[in-house]
C-alpha positions as CSV (number, residue, x, y, z in Angstrom):
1,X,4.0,23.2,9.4
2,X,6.0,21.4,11.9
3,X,5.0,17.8,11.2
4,X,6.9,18.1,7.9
5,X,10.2,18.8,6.9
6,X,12.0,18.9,3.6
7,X,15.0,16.6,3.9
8,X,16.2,16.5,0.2
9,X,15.3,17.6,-2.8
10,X,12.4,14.8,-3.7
11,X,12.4,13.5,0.5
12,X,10.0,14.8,2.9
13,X,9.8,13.4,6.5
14,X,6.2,13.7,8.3
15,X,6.1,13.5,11.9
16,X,3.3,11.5,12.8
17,X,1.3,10.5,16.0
18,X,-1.1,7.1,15.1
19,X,-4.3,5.9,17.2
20,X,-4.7,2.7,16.1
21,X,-8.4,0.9,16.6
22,X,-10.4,3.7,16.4
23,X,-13.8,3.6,15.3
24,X,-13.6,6.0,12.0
25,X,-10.6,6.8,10.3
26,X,-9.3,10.6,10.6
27,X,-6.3,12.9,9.8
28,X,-5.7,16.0,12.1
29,X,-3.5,18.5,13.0
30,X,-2.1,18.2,16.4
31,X,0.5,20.5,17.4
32,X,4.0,19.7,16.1
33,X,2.5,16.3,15.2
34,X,0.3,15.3,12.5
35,X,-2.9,12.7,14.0
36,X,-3.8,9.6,12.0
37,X,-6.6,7.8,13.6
38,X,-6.4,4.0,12.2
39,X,-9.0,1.2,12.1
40,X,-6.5,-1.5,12.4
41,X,-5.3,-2.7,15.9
42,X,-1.7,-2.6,16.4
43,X,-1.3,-6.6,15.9
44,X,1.1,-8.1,13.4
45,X,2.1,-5.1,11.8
46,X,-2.0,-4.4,10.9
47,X,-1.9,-0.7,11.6
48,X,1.8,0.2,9.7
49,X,0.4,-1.7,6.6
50,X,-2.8,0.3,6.7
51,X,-0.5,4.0,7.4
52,X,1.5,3.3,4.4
53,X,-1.7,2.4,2.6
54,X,-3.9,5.4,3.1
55,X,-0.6,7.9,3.0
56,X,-0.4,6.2,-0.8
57,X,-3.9,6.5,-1.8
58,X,-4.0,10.2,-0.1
59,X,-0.6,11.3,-1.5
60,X,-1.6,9.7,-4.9
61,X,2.1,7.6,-4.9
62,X,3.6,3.8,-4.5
63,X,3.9,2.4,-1.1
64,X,7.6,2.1,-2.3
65,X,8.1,5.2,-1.6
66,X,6.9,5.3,1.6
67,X,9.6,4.2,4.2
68,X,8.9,4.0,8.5
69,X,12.3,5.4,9.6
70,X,11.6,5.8,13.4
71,X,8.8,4.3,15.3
72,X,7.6,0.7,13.4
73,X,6.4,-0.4,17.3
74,X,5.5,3.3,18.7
75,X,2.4,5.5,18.4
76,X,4.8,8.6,17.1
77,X,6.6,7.6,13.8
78,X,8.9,9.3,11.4
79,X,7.9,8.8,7.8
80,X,10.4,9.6,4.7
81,X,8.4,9.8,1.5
82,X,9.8,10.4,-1.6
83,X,8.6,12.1,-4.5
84,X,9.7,11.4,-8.2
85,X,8.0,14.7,-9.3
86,X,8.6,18.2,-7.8
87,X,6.1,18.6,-5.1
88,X,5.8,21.2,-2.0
89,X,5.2,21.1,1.4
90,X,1.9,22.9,1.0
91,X,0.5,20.4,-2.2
92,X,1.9,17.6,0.1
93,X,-0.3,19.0,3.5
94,X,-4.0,19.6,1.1
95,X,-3.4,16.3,0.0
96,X,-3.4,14.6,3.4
97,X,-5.8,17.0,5.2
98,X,-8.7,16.8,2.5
């Protein structure tokens, strides 16, 4: 897929395009992007905290190691997670699609 790429051997970066304040909460594939639609308006950091929240309860990991590299104030953000346990790029992608 081309919203995720391998960056080391436990880091993965995830391309990501957010809608915040949307009525139901949704992950989709969009192109090179992958779609998050959040319930949380973009105020005072609202919609970041709630990413990095359902990314950890759908990737089954801390929100330490969940880190916003590119993006904190834009709708398209680079994520680096990191994984303490081997773990592909197709485990990774079920997880987040299901």
């Amino acid at each position: 897929m081309e919203f995720i790429k391998k960056s080391s051997e436990s880091c993965y970066l995830l391309y990501l395009n957010i809608k915040p304040n949307s009525k139901k909460l949704r992950i989709m594939e969009n192109g090179g992007y992958l779609t998050i639609n959040l319930l949380s308006k973009p105020v005072k950091n609202k919609a970041n905290k709630e990413l990095i929240s359902v990314l950890k309860e759908k990737l089954n990991i801390a929100s330490t190691q969940i880190k916003i590299l590119s993006g904190l104030k834009s709708t398209n953000k680079v994520i680096q997670i990191e994984f303490f346990k081997k773990t592909d790029e197709n485990e990774i992608i079920e997880k987040l699609t299901k």
